[in-house]
C-alpha positions in Angstrom: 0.0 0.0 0.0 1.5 3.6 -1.2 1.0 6.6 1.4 1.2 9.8 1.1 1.6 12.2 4.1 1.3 16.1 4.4 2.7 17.8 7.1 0.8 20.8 7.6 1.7 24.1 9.7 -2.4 24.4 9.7 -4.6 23.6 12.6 -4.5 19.8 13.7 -8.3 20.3 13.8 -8.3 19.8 10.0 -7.0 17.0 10.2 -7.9 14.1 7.6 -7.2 10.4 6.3 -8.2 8.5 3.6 -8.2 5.3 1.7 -8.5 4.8 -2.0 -8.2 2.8 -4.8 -6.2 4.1 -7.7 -5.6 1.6 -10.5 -6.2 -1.4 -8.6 -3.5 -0.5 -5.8 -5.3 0.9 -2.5 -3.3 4.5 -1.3 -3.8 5.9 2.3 -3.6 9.6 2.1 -3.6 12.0 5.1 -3.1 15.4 6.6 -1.1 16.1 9.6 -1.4 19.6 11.3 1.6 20.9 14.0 -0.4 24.0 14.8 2.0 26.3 13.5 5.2 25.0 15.1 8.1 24.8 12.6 10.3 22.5 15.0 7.4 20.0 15.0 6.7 20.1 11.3 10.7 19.1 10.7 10.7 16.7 13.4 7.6 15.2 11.6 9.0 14.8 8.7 12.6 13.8 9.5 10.4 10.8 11.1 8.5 10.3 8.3 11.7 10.3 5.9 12.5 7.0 4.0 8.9 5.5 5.5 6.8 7.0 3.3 5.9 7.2 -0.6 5.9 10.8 -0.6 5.5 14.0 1.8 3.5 16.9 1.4 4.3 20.6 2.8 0.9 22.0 3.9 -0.3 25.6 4.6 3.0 26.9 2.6 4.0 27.5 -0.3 7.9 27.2 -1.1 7.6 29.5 -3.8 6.0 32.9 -4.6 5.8 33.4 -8.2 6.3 36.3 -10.2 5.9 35.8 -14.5 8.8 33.3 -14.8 10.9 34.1 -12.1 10.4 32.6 -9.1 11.6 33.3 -5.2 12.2 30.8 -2.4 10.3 31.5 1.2 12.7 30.9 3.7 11.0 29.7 6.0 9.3 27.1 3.5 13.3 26.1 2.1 13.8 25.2 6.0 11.1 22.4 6.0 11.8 20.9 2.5 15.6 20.1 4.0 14.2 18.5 6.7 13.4 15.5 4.0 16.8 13.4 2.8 15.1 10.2 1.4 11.5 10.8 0.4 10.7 13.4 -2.1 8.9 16.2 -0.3 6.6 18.6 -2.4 4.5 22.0 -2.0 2.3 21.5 -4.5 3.1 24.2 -6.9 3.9 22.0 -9.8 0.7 21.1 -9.7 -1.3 23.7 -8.3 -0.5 26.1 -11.0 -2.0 23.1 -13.8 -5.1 21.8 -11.9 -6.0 25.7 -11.6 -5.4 26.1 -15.1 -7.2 23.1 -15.6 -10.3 24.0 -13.2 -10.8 27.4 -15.1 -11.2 26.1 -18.3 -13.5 22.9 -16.9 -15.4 25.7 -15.3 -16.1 27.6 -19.1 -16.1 23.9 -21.2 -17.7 21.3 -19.0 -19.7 23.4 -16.8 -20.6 25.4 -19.5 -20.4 28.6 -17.2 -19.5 31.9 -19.5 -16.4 33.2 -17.7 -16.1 36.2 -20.2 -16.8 39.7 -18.0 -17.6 37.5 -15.4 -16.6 39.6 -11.8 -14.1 37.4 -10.0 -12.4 37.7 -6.9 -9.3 36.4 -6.8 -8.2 36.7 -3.1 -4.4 36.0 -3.9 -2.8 36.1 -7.3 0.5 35.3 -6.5 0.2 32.0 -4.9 -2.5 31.3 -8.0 -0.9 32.5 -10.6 -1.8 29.9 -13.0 -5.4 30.7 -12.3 -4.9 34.3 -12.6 -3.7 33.9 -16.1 -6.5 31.7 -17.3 -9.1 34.1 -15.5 -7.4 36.7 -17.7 -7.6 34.9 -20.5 -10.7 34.1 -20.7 -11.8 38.3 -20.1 -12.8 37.5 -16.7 -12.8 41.4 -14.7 -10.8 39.8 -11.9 -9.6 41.6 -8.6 -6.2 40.4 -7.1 -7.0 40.8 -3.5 -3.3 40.3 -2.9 -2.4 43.8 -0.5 -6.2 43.3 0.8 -5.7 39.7 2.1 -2.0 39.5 3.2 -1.7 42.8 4.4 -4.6 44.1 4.9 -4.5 47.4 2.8 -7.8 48.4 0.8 -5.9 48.5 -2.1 -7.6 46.0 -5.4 -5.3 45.5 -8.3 -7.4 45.2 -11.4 -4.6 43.8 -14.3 -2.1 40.8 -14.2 -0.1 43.4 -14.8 -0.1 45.4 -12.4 -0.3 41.9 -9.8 3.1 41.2 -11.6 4.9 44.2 -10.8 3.6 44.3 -7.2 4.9 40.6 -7.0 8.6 41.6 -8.7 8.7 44.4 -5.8 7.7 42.8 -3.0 8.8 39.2 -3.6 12.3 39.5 -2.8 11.2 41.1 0.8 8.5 39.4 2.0 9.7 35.7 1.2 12.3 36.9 3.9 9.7 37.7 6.5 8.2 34.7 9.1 5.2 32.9 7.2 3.0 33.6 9.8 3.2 37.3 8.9 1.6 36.2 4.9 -0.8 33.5 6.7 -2.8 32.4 8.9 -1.1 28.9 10.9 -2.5 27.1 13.4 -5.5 28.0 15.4 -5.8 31.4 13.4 -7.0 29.0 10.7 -10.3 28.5 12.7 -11.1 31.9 13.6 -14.4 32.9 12.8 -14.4 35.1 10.1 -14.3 39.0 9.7 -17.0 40.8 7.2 -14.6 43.1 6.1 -13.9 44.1 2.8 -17.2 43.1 2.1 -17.9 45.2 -1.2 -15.4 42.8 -3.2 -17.2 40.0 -2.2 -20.5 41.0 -2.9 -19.6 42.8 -6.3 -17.9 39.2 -7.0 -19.8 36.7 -9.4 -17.0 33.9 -8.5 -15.0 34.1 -5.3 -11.8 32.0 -5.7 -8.3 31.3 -4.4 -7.1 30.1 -1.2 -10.0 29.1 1.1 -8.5 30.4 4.5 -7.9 33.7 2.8 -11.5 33.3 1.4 -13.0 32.7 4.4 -10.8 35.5 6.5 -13.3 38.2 5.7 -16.0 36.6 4.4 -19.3 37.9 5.0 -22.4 36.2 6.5 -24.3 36.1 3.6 -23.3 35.8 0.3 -26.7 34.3 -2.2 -25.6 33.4 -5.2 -22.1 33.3 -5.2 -19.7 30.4 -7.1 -16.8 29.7 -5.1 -13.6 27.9 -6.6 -10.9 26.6 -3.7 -9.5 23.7 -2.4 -8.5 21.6 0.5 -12.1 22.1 2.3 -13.3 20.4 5.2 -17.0 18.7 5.2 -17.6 21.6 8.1 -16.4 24.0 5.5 -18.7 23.0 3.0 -21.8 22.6 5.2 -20.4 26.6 6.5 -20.8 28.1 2.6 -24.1 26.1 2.1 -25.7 28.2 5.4 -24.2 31.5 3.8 -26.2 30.8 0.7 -23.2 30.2 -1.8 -24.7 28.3 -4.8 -21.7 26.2 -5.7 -18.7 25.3 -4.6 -15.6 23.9 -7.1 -12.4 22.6 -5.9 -9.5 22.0 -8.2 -8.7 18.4 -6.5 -11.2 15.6 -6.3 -13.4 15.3 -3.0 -11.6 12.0 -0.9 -13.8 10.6 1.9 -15.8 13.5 3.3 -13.0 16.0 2.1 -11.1 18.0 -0.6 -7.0 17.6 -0.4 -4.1 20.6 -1.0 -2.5 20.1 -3.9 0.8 19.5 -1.9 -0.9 15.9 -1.5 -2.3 15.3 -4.7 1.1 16.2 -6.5 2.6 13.2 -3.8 0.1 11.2 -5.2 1.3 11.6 -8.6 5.1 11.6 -7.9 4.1 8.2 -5.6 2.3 7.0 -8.8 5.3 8.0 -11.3 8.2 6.2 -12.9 10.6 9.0 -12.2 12.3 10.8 -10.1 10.9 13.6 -8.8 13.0 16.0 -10.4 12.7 14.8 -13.3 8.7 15.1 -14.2 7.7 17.4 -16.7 4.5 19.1 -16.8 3.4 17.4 -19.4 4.4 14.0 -17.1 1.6 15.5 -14.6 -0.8 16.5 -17.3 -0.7 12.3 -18.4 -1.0 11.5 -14.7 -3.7 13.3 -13.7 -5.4 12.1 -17.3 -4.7 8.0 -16.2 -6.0 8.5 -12.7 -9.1 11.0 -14.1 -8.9 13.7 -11.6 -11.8 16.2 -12.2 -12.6 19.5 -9.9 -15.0 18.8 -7.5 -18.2 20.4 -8.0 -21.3 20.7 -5.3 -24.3 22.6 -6.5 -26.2 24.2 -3.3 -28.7 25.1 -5.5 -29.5 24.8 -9.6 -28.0 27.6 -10.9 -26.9 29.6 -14.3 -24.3 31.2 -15.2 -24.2 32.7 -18.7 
């Protein structure tokens, strides 16, 4: 039996496992949480090195990405050296396809007409693949970037202008503690804030990061399609009593529960015949195709968007 384990910085209240079948071969996948303690996380996985298929790195990303360049959060570099044997992943590889992916299922398969659709997009950076196929399909998005990681009421309204706040800042904040950019541990079950409530409300799709969507989000919200991940059966059950129509995640629904890409790219590179280093994105495109991982889609209530 394959596993896969991701060792999150996130609440331990999230916590998840589950068993599946994948081509005949039965996988236990599951999600550990420290609560926000670094020293845990690498003592986790320094015990999990060598005993497991592959590790994921929850609740943060190694990399902010800016067009092609790319720059490594130190505090994320410290956690992926923690792992010697097993190959340890964030997800990005991967993220930044299913998104891509889950954007264009959203316009072919759901049949939903993204053009001058209103989306908020609650980070850009750390979705950048979704940002460009938003973009491309002449979504109006808002990168709520400086409104969700910092705090300051300030929209950006291109992927132009996201990239050049992302080649200034990049270099500075990947310097700073993560817990500065994001909420860890218990912070991720604060009860959310209604602030900044216009965006949301002006919205037609809400997407992004979930903790960052559900930071501010406001009591209400009829109508509204949501596209995430990694959401909880609690979460879900939370968006259907604040009216949202339907929810879309960009990894398939295990068990009660959507995943982080950080443990669906360890399923692939578990599934693989290479190296870790060594897959292409178009290795990952063919996975994902074999196995027939789709977005997740729940429909609160029968809805059309044209």
């Amino acid at each position: 039996m394959k596993r896969v384990v991701s060792v999150s910085l996130g609440s331990s209240r999230r916590n998840h496992s589950a068993k599946i079948n994948l081509l005949g071969e039965e996988v236990l996948i599951e999600r550990i949480g420290t609560d926000g303690c670094f020293k845990k996380a690498i003592n986790l996985i320094k015990e999990l090195d060598g005993k497991v298929d592959a590790i994921g790195m929850g609740g943060i990303d190694q990399y902010i990405y800016a067009g092609k360049k790319r720059y490594e959060i130190k505090d994320a570099k410290k956690l992926a050296e923690a792992a010697k044997i097993t190959p340890i992943t964030d997800g990005s590889v991967l993220k930044n396809i299913l998104e891509r992916r889950s954007v264009f299922y959203m316009q072919d398969v759901l049949k939903m007409d993204l053009a001058k659709k209103k989306v908020l997009l609650v980070s850009g950076v750390d979705r950048y693949g979704m940002a460009e196929a938003f973009s491309q399909l002449g979504s109006q998005v808002i990168f709520g970037d400086l409104l969700f990681s910092l705090g300051i009421p300030i929209p950006l309204k291109s992927l132009q202008s996201l990239q050049r706040l992302a080649y200034l800042v990049a270099p500075f904040v990947t310097k700073l503690p993560f817990n500065i950019l994001y909420p860890l541990g218990e912070k991720q079950c604060q009860p959310s804030r209604s602030k900044f409530k216009i965006f949301y409300e002006e919205a037609d799709i809400i997407a992004g990061d979930y903790l960052y969507i559900r930071k501010y989000m406001p009591e209400f919200l009829p109508g509204k399609t949501i596209l995430t991940n990694t959401v909880t059966a609690e979460d879900v059950e939370d968006l259907r009593r604040r009216g949202i129509a339907r929810l879309i995640t960009t990894t398939p629904h295990f068990n009660g529960r959507s995943f982080g890409t950080n443990v669906m790219e360890g399923l692939l590179i578990a599934f693989s015949n290479k190296p870790a280093e060594r897959l292409t994105n178009h290795d990952y495109e063919q996975l994902l195709n074999k196995l027939n991982f789709q977005p997740w889609v729940q429909d609160f209530k029968q809805i059309m968007i044209s």
